[in-house]
Each structure stands twice: as structure tokens, then as C-alpha cells.
Gaussian input, Z-matrix of N, CA and C with variables (Angstrom, degrees):
# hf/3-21g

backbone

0 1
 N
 C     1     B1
 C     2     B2     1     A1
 N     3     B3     2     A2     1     D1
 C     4     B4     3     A3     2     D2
 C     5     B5     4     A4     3     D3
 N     6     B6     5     A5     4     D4
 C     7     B7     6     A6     5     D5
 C     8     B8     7     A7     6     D6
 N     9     B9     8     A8     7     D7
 C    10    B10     9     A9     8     D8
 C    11    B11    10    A10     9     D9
 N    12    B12    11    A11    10    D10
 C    13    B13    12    A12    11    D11
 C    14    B14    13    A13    12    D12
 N    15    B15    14    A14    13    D13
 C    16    B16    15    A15    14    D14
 C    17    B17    16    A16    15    D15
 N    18    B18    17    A17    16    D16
 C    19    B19    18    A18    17    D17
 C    20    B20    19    A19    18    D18
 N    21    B21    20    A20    19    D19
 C    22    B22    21    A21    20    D20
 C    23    B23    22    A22    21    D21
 N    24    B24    23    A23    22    D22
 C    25    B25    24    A24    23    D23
 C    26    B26    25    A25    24    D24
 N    27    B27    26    A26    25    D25
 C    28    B28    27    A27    26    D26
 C    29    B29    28    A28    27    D27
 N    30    B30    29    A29    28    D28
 C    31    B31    30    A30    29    D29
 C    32    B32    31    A31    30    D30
 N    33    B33    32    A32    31    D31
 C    34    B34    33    A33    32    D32
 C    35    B35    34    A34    33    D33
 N    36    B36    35    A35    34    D34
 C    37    B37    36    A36    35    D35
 C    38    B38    37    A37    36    D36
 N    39    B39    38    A38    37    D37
 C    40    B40    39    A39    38    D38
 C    41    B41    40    A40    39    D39
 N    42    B42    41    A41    40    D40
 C    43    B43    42    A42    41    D41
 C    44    B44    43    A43    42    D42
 N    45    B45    44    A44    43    D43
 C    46    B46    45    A45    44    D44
 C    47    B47    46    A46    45    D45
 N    48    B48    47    A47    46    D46
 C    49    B49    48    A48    47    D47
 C    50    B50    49    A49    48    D48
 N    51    B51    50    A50    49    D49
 C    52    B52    51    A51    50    D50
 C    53    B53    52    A52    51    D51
 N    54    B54    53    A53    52    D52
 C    55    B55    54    A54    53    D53
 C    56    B56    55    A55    54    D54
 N    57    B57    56    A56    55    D55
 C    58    B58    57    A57    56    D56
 C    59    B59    58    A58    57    D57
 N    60    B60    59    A59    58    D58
 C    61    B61    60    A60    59    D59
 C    62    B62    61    A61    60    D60
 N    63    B63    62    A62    61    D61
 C    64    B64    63    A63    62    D62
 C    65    B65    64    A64    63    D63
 N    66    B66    65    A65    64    D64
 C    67    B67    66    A66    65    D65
 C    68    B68    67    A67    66    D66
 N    69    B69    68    A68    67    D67
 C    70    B70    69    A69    68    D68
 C    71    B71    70    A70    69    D69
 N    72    B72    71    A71    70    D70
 C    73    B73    72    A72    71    D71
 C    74    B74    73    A73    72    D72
 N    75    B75    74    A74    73    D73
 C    76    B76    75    A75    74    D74
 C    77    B77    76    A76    75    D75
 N    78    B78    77    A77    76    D76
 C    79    B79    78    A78    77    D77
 C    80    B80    79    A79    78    D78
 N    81    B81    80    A80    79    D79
 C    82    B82    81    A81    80    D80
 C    83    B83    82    A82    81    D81
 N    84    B84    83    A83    82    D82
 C    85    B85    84    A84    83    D83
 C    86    B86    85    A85    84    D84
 N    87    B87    86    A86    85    D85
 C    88    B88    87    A87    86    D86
 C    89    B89    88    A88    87    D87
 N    90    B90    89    A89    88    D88
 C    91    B91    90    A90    89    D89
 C    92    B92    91    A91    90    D90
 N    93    B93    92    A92    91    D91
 C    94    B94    93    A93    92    D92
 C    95    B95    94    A94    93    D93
 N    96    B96    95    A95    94    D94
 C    97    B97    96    A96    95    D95
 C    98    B98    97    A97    96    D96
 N    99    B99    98    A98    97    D97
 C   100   B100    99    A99    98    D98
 C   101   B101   100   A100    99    D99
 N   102   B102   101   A101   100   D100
 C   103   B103   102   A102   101   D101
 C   104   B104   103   A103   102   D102
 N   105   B105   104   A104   103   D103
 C   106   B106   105   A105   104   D104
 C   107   B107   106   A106   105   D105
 N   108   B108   107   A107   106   D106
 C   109   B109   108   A108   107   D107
 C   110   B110   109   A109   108   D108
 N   111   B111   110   A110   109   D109
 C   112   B112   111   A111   110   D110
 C   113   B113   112   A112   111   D111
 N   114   B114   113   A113   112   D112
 C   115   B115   114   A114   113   D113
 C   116   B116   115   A115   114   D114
 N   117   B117   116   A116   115   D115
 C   118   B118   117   A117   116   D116
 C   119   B119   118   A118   117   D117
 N   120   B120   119   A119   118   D118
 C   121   B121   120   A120   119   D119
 C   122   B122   121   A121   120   D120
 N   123   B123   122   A122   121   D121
 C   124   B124   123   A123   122   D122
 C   125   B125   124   A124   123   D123
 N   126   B126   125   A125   124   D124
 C   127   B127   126   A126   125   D125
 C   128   B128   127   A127   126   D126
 N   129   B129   128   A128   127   D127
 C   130   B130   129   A129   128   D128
 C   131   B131   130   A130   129   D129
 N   132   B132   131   A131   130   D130
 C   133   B133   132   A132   131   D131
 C   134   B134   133   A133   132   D132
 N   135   B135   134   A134   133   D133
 C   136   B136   135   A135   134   D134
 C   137   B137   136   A136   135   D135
 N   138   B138   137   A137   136   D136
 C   139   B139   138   A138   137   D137
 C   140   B140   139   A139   138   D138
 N   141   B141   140   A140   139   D139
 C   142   B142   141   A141   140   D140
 C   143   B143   142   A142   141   D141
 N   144   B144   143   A143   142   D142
 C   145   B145   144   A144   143   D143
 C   146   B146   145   A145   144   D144
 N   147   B147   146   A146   145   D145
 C   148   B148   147   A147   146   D146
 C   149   B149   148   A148   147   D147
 N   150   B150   149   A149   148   D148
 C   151   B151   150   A150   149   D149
 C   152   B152   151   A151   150   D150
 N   153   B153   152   A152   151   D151
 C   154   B154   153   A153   152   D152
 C   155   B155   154   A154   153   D153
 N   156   B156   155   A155   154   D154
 C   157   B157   156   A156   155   D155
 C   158   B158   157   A157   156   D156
 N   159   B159   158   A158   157   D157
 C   160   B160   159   A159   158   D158
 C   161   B161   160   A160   159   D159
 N   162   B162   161   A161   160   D160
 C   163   B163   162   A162   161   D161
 C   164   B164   163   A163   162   D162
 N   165   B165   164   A164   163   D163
 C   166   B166   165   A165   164   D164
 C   167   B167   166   A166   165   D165
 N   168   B168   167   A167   166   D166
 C   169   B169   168   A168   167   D167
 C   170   B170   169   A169   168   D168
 N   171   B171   170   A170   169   D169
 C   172   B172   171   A171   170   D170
 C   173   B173   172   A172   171   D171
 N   174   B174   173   A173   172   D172
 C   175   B175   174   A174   173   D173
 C   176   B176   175   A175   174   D174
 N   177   B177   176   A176   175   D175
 C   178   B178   177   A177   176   D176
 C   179   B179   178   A178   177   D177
 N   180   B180   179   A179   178   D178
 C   181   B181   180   A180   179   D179
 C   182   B182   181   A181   180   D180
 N   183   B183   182   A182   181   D181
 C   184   B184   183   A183   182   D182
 C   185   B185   184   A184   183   D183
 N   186   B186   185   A185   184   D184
 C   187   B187   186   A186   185   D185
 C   188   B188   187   A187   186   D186
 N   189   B189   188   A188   187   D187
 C   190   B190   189   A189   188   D188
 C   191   B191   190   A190   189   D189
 N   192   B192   191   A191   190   D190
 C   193   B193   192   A192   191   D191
 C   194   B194   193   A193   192   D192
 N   195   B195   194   A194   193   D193
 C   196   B196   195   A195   194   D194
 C   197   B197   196   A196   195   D195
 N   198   B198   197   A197   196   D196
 C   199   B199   198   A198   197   D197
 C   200   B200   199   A199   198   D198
 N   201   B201   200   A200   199   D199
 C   202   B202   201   A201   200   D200
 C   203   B203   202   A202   201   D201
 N   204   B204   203   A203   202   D202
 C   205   B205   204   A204   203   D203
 C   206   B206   205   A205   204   D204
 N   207   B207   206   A206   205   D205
 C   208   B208   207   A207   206   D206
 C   209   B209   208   A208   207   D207
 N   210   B210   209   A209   208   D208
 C   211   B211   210   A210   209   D209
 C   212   B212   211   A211   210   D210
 N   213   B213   212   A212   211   D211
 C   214   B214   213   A213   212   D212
 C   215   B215   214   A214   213   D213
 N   216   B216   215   A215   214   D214
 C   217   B217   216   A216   215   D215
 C   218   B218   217   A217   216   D216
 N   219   B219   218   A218   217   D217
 C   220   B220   219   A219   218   D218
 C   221   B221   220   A220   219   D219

   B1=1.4516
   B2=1.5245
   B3=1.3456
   B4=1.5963
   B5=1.0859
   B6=1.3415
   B7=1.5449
   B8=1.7937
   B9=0.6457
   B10=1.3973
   B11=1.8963
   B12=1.1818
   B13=1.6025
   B14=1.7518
   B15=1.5454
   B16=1.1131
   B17=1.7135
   B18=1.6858
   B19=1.5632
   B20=1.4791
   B21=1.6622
   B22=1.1037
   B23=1.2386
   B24=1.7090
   B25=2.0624
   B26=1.2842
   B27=1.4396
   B28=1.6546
   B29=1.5506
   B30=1.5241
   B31=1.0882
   B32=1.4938
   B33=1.3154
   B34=1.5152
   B35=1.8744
   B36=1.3327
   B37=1.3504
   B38=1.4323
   B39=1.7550
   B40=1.2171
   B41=1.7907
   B42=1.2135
   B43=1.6639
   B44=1.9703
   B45=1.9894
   B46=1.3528
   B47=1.9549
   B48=1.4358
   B49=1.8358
   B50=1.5901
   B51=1.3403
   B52=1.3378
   B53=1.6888
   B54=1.5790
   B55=1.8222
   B56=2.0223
   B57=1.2147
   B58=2.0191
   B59=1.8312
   B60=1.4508
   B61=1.2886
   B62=1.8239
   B63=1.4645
   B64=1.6781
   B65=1.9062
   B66=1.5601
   B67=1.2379
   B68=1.4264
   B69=1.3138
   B70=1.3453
   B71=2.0744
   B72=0.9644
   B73=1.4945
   B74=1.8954
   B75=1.5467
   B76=1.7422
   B77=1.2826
   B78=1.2699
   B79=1.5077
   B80=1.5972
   B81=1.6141
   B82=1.6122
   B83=1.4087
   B84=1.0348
   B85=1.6087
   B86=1.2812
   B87=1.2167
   B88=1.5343
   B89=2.0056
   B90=1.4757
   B91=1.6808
   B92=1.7193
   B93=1.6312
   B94=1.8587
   B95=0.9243
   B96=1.8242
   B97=1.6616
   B98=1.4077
   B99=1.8213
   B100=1.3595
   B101=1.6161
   B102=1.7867
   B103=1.3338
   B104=1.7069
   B105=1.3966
   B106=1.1344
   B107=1.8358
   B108=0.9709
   B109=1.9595
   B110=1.8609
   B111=1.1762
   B112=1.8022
   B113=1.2105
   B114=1.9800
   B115=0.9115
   B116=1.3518
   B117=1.1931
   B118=1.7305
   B119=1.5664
   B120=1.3805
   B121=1.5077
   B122=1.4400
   B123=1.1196
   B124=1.3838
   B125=1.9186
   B126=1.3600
   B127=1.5328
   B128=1.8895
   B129=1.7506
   B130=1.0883
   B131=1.3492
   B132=1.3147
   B133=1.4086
   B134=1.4451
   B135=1.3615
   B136=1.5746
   B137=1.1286
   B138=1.4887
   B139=1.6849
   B140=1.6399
   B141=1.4075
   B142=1.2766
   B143=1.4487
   B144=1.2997
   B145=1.3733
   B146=1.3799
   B147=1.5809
   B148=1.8993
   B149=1.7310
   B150=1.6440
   B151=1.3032
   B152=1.9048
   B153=1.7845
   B154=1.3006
   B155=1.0806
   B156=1.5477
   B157=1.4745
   B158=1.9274
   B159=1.3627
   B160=1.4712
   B161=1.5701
   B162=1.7258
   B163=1.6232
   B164=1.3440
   B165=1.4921
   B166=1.8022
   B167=1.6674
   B168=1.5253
   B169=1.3663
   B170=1.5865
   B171=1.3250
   B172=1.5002
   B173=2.0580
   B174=1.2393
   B175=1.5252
   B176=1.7624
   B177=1.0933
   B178=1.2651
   B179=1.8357
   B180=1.1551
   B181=1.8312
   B182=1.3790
   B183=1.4655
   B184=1.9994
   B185=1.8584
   B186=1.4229
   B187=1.3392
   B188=1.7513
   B189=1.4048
   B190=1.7598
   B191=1.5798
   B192=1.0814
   B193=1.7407
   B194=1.6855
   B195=1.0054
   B196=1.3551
   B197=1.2079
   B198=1.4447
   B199=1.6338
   B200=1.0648
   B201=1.5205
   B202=1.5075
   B203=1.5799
   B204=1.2938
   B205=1.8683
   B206=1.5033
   B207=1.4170
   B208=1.7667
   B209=1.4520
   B210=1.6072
   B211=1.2466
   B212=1.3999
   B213=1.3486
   B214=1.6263
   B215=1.8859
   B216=1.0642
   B217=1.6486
   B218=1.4020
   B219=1.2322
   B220=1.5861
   B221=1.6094
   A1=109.31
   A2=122.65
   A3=129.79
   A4=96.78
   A5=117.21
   A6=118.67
   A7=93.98
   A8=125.84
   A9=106.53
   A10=116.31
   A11=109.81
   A12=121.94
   A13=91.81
   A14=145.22
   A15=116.41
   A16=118.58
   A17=95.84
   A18=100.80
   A19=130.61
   A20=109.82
   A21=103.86
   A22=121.10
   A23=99.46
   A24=101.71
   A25=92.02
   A26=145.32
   A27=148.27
   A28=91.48
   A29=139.20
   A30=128.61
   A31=138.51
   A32=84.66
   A33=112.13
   A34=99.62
   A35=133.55
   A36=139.23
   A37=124.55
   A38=109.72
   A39=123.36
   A40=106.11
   A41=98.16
   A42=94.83
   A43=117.79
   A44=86.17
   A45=86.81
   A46=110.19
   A47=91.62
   A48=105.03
   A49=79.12
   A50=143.77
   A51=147.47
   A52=109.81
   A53=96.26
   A54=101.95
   A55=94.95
   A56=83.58
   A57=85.60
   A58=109.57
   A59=103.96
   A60=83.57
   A61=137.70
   A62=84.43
   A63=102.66
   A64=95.60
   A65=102.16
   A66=123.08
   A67=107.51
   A68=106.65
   A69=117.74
   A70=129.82
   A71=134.29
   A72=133.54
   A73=80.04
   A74=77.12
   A75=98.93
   A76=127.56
   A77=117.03
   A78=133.89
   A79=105.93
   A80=111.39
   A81=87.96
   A82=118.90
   A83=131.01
   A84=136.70
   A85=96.04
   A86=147.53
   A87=147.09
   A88=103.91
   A89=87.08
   A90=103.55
   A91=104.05
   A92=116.51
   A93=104.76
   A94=122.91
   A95=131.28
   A96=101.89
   A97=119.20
   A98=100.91
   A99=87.56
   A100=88.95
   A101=118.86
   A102=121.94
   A103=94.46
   A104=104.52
   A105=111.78
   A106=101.11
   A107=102.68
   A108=109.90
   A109=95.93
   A110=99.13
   A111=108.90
   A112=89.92
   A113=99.62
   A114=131.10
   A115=119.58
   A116=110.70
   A117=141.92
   A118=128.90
   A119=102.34
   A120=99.11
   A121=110.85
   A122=129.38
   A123=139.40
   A124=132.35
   A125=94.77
   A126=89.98
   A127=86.75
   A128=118.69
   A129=119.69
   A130=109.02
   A131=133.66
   A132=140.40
   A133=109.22
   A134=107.87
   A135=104.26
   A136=128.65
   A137=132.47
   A138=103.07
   A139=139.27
   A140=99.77
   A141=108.76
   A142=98.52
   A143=105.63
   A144=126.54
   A145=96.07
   A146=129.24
   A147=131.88
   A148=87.28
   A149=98.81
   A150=116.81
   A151=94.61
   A152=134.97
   A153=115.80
   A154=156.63
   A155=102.61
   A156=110.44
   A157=111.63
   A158=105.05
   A159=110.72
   A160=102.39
   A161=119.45
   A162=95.38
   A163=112.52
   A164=108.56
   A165=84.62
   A166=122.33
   A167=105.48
   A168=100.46
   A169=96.01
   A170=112.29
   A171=128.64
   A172=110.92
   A173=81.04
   A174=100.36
   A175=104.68
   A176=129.17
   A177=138.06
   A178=103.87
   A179=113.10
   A180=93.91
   A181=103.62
   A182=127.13
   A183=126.20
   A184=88.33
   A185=107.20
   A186=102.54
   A187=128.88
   A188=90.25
   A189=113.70
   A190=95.77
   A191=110.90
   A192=106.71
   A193=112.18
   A194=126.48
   A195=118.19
   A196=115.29
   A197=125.51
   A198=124.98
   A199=106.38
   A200=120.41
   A201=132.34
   A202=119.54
   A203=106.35
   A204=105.92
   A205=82.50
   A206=102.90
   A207=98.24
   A208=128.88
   A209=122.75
   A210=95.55
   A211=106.64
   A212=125.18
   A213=152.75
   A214=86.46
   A215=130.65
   A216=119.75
   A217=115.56
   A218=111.01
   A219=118.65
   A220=98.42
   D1=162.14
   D2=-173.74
   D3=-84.11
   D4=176.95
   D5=174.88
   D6=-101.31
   D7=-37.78
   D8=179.57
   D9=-62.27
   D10=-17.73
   D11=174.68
   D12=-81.22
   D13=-57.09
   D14=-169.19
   D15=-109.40
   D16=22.70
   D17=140.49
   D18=-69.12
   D19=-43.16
   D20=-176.95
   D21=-77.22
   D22=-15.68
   D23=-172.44
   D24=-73.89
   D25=-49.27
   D26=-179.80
   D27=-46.88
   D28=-72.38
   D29=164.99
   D30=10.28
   D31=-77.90
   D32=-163.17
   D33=-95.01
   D34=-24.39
   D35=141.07
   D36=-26.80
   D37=-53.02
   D38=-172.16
   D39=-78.43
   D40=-30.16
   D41=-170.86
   D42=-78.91
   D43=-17.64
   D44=-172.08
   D45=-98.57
   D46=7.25
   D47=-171.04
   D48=-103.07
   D49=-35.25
   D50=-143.19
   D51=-53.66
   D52=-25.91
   D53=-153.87
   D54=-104.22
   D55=-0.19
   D56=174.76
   D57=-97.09
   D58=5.95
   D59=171.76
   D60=-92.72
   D61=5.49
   D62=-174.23
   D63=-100.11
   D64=156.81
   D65=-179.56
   D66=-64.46
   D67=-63.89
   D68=176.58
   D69=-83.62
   D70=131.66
   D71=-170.40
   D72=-67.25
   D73=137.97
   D74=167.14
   D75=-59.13
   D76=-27.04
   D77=178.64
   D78=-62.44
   D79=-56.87
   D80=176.00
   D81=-104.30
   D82=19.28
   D83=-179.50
   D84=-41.41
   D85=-100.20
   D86=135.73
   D87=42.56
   D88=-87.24
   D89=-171.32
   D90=-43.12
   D91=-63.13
   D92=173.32
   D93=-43.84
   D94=-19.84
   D95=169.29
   D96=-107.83
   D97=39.10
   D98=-166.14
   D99=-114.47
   D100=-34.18
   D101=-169.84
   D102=-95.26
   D103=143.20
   D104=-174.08
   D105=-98.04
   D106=161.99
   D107=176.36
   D108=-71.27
   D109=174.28
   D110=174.61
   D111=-110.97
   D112=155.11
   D113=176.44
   D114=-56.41
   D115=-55.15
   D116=169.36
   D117=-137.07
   D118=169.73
   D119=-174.96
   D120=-57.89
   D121=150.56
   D122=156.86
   D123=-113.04
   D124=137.14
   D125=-147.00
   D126=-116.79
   D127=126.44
   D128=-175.53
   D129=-107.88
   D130=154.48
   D131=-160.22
   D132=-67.98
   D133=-28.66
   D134=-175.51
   D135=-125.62
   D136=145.78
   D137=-175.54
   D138=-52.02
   D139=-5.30
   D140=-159.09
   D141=-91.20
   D142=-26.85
   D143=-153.50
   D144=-93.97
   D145=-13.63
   D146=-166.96
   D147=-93.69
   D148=-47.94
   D149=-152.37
   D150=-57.69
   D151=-45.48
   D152=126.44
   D153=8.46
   D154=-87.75
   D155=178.67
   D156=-57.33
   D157=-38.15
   D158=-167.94
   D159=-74.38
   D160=-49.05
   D161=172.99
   D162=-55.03
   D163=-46.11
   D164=-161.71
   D165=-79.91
   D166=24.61
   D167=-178.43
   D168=-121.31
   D169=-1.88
   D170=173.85
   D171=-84.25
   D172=-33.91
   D173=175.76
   D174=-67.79
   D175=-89.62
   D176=150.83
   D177=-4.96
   D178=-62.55
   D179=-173.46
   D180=-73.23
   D181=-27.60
   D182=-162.42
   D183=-75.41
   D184=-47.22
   D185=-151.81
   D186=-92.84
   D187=-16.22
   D188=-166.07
   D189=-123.06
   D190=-13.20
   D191=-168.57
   D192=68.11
   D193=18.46
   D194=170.08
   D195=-40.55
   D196=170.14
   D197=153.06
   D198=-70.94
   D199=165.26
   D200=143.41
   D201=-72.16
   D202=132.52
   D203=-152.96
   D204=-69.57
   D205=159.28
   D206=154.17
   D207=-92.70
   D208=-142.16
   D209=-161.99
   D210=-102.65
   D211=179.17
   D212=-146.57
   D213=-64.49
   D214=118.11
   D215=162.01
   D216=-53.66
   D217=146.89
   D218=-165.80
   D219=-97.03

């Protein structure tokens, strides 16, 4: 190959590795300081409705680093 053919592939390599160097995806950087973590666990009436609450509070710890709430106050 020329060097001008695997300049541009190094190029165009760097720009597409460029967006893995942050912790967080750029898309929600924004969104973590806007939703706050929960206080505690939260428990929904239906399964469909836990099956909910648990991604999006699963979402929040994978993606924002939140804590995991603890448990339900007695």
C-alpha cells in the first residue's frame, strides 16, 4: 500500500476510535446530571411494572454510575 493510502486509513482509524475515549457515551453526558439516583428501592404493583422500575434503575447504575438504592424502609 502507498503511504498516502495508510495515512488516511490511520486517519480515519483515529477519528472512529476518537469517541471511546470518554467514560461516559456523549449522548447522555447531559441526561446524568439531570436524573437523579433514588433514594431507595422501589417496588411496582405489577410485574411488568418491577420489570421497569429495575431496568431503569439498572440503567442509571451501568450508565451514570449511580448507587444501587438500598432497601425499601420498613
Amino acid at each position: 500500500m502507498s503511504r498516502p493510502v495508510v495515512a488516511a486509513s490511520a486517519a480515519l482509524l483515529a477519528l472512529a476510535l476518537g469517541g471511546c475515549q470518554s467514560v461516559r457515551p456523549a449522548t447522555i453526558a447531559g441526561e446524568c446530571a439531570v436524573i437523579r439516583p433514588v433514594p431507595y428501592a422501589v417496588r411496582a404493583d405489577t410485574r411488568v411494572g418491577q420489570r421497569w422500575v429495575d431496568s431503569t434503575i439498572e440503567a442509571g447504575v451501568a450508565v451514570c454510575g449511580h448507587p444501587r438504592p438500598p432497601a425499601v424502609p420498613s
